[in-house]
C-alpha positions as CSV (number, residue, x, y, z in Angstrom):
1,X,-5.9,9.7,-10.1
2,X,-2.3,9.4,-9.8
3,X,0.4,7.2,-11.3
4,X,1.9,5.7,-7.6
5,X,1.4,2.8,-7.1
6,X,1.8,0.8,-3.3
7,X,3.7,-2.5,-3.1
8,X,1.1,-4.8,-1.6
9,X,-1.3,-5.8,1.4
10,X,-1.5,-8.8,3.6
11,X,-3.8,-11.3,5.3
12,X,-3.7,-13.9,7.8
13,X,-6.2,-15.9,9.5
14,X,-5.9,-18.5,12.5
15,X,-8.6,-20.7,13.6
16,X,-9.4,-23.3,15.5
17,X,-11.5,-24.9,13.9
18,X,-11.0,-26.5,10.2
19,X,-12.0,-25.6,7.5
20,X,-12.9,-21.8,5.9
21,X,-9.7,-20.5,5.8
22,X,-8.8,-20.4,2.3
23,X,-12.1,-18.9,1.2
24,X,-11.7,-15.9,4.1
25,X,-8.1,-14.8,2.6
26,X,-9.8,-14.8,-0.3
27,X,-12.5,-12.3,0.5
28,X,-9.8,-10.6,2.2
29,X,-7.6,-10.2,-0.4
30,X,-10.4,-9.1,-2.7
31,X,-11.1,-6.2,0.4
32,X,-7.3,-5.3,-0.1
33,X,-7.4,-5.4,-4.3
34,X,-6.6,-1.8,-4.4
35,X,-3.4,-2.0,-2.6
36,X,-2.1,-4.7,-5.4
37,X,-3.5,-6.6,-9.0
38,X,-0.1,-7.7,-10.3
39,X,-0.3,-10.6,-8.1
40,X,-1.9,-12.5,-5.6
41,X,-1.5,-15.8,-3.5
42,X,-3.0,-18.0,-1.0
43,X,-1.1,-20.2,1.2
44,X,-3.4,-23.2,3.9
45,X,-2.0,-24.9,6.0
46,X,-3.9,-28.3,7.1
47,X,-2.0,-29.8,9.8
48,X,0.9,-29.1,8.8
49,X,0.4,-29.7,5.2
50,X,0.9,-26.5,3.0
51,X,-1.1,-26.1,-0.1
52,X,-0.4,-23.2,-1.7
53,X,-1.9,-21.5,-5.3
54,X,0.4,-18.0,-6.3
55,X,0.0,-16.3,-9.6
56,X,0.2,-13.4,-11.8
57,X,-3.6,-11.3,-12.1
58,X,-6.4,-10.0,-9.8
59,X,-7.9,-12.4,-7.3
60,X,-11.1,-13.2,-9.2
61,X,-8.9,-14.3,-12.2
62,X,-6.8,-16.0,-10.2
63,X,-8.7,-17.6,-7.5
64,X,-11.1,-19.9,-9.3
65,X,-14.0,-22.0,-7.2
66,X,-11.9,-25.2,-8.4
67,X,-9.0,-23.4,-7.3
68,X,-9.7,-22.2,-4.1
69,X,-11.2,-25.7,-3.4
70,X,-7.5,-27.6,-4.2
71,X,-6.3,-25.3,-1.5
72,X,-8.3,-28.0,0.9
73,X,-9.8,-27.5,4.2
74,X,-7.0,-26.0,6.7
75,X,-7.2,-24.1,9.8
76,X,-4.4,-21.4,8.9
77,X,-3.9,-19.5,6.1
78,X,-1.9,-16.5,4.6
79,X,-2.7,-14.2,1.8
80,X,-1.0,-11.6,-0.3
81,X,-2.3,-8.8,-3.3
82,X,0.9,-7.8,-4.9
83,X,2.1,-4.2,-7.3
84,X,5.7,-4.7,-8.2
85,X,8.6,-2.4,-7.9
86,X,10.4,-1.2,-10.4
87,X,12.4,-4.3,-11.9
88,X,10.8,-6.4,-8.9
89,X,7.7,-7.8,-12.0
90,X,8.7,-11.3,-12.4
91,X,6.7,-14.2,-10.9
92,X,9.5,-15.3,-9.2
93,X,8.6,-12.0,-7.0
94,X,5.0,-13.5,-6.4
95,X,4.0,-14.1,-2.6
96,X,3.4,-15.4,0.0
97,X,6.3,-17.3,-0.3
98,X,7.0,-20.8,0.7
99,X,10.6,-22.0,2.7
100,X,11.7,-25.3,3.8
101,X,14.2,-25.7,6.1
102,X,15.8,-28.2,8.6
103,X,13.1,-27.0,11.4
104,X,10.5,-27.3,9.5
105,X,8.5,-24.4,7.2
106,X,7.0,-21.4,6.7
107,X,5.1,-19.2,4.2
108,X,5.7,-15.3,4.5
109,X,4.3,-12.4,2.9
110,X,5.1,-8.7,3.3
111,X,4.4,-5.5,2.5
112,X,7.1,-2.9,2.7
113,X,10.8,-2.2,1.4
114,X,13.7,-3.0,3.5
115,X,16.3,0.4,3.4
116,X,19.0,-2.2,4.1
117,X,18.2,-4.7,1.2
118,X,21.2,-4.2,-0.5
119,X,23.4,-5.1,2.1
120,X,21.7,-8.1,3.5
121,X,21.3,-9.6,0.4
122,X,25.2,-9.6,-0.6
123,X,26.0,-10.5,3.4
124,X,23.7,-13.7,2.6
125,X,25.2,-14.1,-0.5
126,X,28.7,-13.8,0.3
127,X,28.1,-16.8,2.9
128,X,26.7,-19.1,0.2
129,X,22.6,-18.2,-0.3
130,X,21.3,-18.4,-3.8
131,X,18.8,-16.0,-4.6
132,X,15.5,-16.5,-7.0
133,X,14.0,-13.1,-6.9
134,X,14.7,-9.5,-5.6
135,X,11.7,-9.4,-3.7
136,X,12.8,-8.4,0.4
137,X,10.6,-11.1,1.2
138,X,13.4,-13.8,0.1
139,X,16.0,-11.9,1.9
140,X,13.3,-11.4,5.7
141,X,13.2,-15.8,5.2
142,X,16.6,-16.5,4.9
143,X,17.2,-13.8,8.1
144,X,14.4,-15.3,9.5
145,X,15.9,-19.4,8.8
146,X,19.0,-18.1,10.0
147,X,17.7,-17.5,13.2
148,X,15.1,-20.0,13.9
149,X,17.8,-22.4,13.6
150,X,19.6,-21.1,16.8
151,X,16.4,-21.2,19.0
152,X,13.7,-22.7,19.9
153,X,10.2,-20.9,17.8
154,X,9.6,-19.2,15.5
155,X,8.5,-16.2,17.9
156,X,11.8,-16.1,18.9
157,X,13.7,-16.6,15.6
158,X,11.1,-13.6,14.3
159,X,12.1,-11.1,17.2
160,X,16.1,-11.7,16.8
161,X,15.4,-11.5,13.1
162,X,14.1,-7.7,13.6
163,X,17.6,-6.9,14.8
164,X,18.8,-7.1,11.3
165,X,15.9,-5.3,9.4
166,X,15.5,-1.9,8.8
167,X,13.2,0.4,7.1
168,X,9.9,-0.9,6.4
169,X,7.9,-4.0,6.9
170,X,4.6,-5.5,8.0
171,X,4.8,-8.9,7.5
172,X,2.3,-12.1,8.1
173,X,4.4,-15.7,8.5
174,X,2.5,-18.8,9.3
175,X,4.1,-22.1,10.4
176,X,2.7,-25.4,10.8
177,X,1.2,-24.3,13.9
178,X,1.1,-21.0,14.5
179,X,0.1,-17.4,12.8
180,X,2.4,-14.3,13.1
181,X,1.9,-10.6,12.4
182,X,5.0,-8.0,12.7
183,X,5.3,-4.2,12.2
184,X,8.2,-2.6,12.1
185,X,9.5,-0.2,14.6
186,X,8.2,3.1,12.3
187,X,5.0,1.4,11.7
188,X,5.1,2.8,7.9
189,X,2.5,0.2,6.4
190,X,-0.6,-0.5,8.3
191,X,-1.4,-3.9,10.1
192,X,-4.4,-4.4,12.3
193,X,-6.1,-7.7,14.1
194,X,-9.7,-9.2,14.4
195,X,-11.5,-11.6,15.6
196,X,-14.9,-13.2,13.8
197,X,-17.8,-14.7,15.8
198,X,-16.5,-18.0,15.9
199,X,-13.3,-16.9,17.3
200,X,-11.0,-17.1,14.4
201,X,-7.8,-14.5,15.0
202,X,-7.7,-12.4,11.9
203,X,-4.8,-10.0,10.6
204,X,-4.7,-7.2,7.6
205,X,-3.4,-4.6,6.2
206,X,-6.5,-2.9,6.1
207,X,-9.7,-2.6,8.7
208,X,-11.7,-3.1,5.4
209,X,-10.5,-6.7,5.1
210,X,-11.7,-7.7,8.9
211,X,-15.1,-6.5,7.7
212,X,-14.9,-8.3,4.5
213,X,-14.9,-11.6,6.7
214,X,-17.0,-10.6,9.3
215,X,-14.1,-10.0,11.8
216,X,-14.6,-7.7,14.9
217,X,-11.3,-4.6,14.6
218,X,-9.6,-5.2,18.1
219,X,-6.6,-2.8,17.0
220,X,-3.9,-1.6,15.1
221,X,-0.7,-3.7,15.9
222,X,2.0,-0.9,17.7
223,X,5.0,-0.6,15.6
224,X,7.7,-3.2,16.6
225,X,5.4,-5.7,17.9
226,X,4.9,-9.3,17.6
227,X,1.6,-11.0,17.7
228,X,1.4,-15.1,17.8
229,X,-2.1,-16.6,17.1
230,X,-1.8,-20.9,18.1
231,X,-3.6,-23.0,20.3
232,X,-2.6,-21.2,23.9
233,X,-4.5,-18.2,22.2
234,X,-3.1,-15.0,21.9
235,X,0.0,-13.0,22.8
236,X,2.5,-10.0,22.2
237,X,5.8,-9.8,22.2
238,X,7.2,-5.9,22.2
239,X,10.9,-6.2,22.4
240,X,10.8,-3.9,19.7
241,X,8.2,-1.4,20.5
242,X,9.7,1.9,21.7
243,X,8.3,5.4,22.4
244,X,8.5,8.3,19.6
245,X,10.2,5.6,16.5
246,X,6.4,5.6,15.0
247,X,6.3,7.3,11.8
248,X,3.6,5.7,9.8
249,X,3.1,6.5,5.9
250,X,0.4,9.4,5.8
251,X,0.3,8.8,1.8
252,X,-2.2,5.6,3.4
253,X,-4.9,8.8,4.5
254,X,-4.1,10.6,1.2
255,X,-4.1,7.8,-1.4
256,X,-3.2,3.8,-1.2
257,X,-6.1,3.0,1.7
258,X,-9.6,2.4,1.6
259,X,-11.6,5.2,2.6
260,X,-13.9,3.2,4.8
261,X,-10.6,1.8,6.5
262,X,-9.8,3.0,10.2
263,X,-5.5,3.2,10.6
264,X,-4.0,3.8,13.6
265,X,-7.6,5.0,15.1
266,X,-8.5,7.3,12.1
267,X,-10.8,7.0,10.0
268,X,-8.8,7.3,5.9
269,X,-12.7,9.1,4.9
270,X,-12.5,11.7,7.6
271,X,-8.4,12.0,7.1
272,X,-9.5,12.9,3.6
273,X,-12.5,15.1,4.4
274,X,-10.2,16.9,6.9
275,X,-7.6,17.4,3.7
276,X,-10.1,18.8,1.4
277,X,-11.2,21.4,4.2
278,X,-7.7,22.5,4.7
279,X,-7.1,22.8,0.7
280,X,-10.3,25.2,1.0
281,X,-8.7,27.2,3.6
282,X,-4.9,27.1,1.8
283,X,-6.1,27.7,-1.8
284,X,-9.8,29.1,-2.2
285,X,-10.9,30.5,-5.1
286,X,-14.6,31.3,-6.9
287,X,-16.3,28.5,-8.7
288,X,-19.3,27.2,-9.7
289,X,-19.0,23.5,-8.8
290,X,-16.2,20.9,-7.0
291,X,-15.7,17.7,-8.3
292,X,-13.5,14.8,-7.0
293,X,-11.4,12.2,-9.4
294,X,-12.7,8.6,-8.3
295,X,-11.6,7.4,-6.3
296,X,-9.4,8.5,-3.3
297,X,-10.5,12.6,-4.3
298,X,-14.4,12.4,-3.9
299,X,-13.4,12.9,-0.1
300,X,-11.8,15.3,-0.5
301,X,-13.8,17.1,-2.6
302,X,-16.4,16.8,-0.3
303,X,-14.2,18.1,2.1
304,X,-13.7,21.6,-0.1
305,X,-17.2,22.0,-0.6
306,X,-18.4,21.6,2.8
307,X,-15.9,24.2,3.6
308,X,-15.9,26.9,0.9
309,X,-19.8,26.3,0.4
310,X,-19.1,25.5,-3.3
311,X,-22.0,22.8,-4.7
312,X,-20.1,19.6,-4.8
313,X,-21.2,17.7,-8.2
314,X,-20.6,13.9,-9.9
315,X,-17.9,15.2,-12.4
316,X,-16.6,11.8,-13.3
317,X,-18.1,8.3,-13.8
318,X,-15.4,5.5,-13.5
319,X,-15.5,2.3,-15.5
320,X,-15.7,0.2,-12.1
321,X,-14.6,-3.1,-14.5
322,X,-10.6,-1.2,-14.8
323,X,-8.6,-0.7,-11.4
324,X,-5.6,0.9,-10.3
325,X,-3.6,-0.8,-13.2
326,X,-5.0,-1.4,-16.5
327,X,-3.4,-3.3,-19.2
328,X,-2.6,-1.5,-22.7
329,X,-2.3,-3.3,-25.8
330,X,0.3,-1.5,-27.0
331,X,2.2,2.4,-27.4
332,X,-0.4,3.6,-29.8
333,X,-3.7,3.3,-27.5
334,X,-2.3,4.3,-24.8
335,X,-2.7,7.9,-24.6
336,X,-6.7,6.5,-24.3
337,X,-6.3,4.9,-21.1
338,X,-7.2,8.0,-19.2
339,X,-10.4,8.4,-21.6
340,X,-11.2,5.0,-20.9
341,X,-11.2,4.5,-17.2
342,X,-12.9,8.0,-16.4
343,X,-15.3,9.8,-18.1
344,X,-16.7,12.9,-17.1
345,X,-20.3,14.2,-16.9
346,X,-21.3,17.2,-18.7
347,X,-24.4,18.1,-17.0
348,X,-22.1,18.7,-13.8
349,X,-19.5,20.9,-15.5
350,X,-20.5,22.3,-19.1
351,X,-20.2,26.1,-18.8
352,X,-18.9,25.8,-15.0
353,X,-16.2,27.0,-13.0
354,X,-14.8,23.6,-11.5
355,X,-12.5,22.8,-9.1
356,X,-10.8,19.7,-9.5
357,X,-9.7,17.7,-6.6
358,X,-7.1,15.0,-6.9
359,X,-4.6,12.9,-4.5
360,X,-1.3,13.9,-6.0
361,X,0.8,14.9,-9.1
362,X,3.2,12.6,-10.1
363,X,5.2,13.5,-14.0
364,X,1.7,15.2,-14.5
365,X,0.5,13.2,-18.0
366,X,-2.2,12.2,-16.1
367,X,-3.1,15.2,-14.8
368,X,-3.1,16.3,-17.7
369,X,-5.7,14.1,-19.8
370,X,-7.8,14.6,-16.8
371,X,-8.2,18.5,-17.2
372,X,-8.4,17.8,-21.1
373,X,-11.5,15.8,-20.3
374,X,-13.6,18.4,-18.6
375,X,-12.4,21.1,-21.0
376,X,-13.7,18.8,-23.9
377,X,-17.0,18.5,-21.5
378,X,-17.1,21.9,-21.6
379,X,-15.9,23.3,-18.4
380,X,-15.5,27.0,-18.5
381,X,-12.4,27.0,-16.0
382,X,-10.7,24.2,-13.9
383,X,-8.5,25.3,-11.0
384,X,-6.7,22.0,-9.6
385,X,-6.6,21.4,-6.0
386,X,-3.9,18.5,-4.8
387,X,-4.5,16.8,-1.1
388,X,-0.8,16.6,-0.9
389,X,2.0,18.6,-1.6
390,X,4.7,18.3,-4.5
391,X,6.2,15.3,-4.9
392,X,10.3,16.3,-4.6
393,X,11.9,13.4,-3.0
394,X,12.3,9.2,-3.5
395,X,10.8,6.9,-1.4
396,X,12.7,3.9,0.3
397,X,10.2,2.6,2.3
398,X,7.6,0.5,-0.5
399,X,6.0,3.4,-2.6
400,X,7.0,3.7,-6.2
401,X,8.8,6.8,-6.3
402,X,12.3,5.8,-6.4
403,X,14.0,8.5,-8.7
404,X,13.3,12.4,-9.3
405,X,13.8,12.4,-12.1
406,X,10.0,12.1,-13.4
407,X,8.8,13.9,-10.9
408,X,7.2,17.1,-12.1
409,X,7.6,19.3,-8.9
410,X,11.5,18.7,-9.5
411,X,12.1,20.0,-12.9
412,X,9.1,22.8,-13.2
413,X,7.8,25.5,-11.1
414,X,4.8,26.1,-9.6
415,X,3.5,28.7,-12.6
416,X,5.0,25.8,-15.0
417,X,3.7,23.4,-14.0
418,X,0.1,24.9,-14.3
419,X,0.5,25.8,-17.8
420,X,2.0,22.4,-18.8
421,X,-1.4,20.4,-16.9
422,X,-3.7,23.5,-18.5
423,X,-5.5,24.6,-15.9
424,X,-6.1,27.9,-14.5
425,X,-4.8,27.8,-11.2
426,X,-2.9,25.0,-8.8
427,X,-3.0,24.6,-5.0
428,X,-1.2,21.9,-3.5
429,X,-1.6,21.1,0.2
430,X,0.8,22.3,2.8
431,X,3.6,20.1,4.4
432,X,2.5,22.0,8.3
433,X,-1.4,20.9,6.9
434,X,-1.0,17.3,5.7
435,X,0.7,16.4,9.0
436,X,-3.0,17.6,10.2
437,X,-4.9,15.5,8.5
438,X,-5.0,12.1,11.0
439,X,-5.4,13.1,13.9
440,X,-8.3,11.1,15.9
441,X,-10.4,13.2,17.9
442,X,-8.9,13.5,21.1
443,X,-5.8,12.1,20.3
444,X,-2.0,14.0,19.7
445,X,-0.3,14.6,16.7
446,X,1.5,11.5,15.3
447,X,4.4,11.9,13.5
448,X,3.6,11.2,10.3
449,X,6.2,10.1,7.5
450,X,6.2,12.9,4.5
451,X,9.7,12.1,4.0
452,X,8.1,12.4,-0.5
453,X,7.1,16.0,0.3
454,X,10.0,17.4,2.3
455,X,13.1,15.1,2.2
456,X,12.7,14.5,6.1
457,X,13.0,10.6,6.6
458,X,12.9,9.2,9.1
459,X,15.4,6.7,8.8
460,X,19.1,5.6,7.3
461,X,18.5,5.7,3.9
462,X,20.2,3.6,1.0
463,X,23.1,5.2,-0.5
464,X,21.8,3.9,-4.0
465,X,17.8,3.4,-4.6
466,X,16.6,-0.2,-5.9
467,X,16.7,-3.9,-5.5
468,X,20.2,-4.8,-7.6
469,X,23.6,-6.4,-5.2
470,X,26.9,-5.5,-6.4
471,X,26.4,-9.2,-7.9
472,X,24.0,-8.2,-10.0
473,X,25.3,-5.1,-11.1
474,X,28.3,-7.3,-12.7
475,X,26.1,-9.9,-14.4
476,X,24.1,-7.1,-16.1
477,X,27.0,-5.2,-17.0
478,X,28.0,-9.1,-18.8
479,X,31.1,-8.9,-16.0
480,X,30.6,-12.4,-14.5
């Protein structure tokens, strides 16, 4: 269980028939709930008429029968599950977003973090925009207005709007006749496409959101490309797609994805099996018993015991009411969040030698409670085993690690680090074996960003880290 969170996922679905829509988003979104309960939102469009219900909570809270059935009965609709980044919380942040223009409009949603948000948004500003939000969704529309009203589509507004973008991005735009998905040229976040039984053109995040509607996975959309759903059917646009730019997040195989997801033809379960056997290999040691923390390292901790031989065991039973985020009332209950999500089961580890298997180590204060739960169960040793290595760099590309300064792998060492999380021994996993761990049978070895791990990115990076223009720097300095 780590402390990371992802920014958000998308869905988008096309039909041509009326009518459905809004309640597929809404299963899809509720497949894609893990990459995103801050927010969620679900835009229809009914020819031409937008209807459009965005708020603040998990889609079960938010999406009420009587809500979902205001949204009316459409034939396209977008979706969006939302974490915020830091300082990025306010509703004003919630998506998809809605923009009218001169041409018409469109409703957008993203996932991803533009490297060059800093300077688009003062370029924009500096010409007159006014901003509501410092989501990099506002800042993609007005690009994306910008251009559409120099040609003639969308399409083509979308693929000279690329030119300006950098860094990372998978967005799904609908107009009042037509359904868009876009990757970026590194293909950091996952997209994919689908089509149900009745020939409605589907697009997620996830592969786990095409089955949550029924959808048959065609394929992963290639980084760079465009795909338009509308009434001529189908069709790519790859402008953008060029050989050896790919360089998709491999924290998706490790941590934010579903495990029965397929990204970019590999399976997230066997990515992590594969992990767990090369954590084995790297860092074995004698125990009694592996256990994985729910959710993203029971894989993996399958993976360790298949390979070392060690029994794997049910060493934690998660309250499956609390998700990724969980609300605390207040400073003085929350060193029981830990205790309250998980708690472990003392038949599997009382008097045991356990390795514990977990995603990541972030400042380590979860970590932390998580070993002092099986020592209090009455585990006789706990050696920690981590399917990725040490956290040591910020991210810039939509994960929420944008300062080392919290990060425990930057201020401790290794021997440190394992007295300070209590356990008696700590194996991360490799930087040479985490680039291992998607490959698809038969297939080569994508490059994989691990620019978190090793400082490598793969990109122009920001010269400062977050969301806040020159602009706002003076108004929160009281300057303006």
């Amino acid at each position: 269980m780590s402390e990371i969170r992802e920014e958000c996922g998308v869905f988008g679905i096309y039909s041509d028939k009326t009518g459905g829509v809004a309640a597929s988003t809404y299963y899809g979104l509720f497949a894609l709930q893990h990459r995103g309960q801050e927010s969620c939102g679900i835009v229809v469009c009914d020819d031409g008429v937008f209807r459009s219900h965005v708020d603040s909570g998990i889609v079960n809270d938010v999406f009420t029968t009587r809500v979902l059935e205001s949204l009316g009965e459409g034939s396209i609709a977008v979706g969006h599950v939302r974490y915020g980044m830091a300082g990025a919380s306010g509703k004003e942040n919630n998506q998809p977003m809605v923009i009218n223009h001169v041409k018409g409009r469109i409703a957008i949603a993203n996932n991803g973090n533009l490297t060059n948000y800093r300077k688009l948004k003062e370029e924009l500003e500096l010409g007159g925009a006014i901003f509501h939000s410092v989501s990099d969704c506002e800042v993609i529309s007005y690009i994306l207005t910008r251009e559409r009203l120099k040609c003639g589509s969308i399409e083509e507004a979308l693929n000279r709007a690329m030119d300006s973008l950098e860094g990372a991005y998978s967005l799904v735009i609908m107009s009042p006749t037509k359904l868009l998905a876009v990757r970026d040229v590194n293909g950091f976040k996952p997209l994919c496409v689908g089509k149900t039984d009745d020939g409605a053109f589907v697009v997620a995040s996830e592969s786990c959101a095409l089955d949550a509607v029924g959808a048959h996975f065609i394929r992963d959309v290639e980084p760079g490309e465009i795909i338009v759903a509308d009434k001529s059917g189908v069709r790519s646009i790859r402008d953008h797609c060029k050989e050896k730019t790919a360089s998709p997040c491999v924290f998706e195989y490790i941590y934010f994805a579903r495990p029965d997801s397929v990204i970019d033809k590999m399976s997230v379960h066997a990515a992590r099996i594969q992990a767990g056997r090369y954590l084995a290999k790297e860092h074995p040691v004698d125990a009694d018993v592996v256990v994985g923390v729910p959710d993203s390292g029971i894989d993996a901790a399958l993976g360790y015991s298949y390979e070392s031989g060690i029994t794997y065991g049910l060493g934690f039973i998660k309250n499956k009411y609390i998700g990724r985020t969980f609300i605390v009332p207040g400073q003085s209950v929350r060193e029981d969040k830990v205790r309250i999500k998980l708690n472990p089961v003392s038949e599997t580890v009382k008097g045991k030698r356990v390795v514990l298997v977990d995603d990541s180590i972030v400042r380590g204060t979860t970590s932390a409670r998580i070993v002092k739960l099986l020592r209090n169960a009455g585990a006789k040793e706990v050696h920690l085993r981590i399917t990725a290595p040490p956290f040591t760099h910020p991210c810039y590309y939509g994960t929420d690690i944008n300062s080392t300064k919290d990060l425990i792998a930057c201020n401790h060492t290794l021997e440190e680090i394992t007295k300070i999380l209590d356990v008696d021994s700590l194996g991360y996993l490799s930087i040479e074996s985490v680039k291992k761990i998607a490959v698809p049978e038969g297939g080569t070895d994508m490059v994989y960003c691990t620019a978190c791990f090793d400082g490598e990115y793969p990109t122009d990076i920001p010269e400062v880290a977050g969301k806040h223009t020159k602009y706002d720097r003076k108004i929160s300095e009281g300057k303006e």
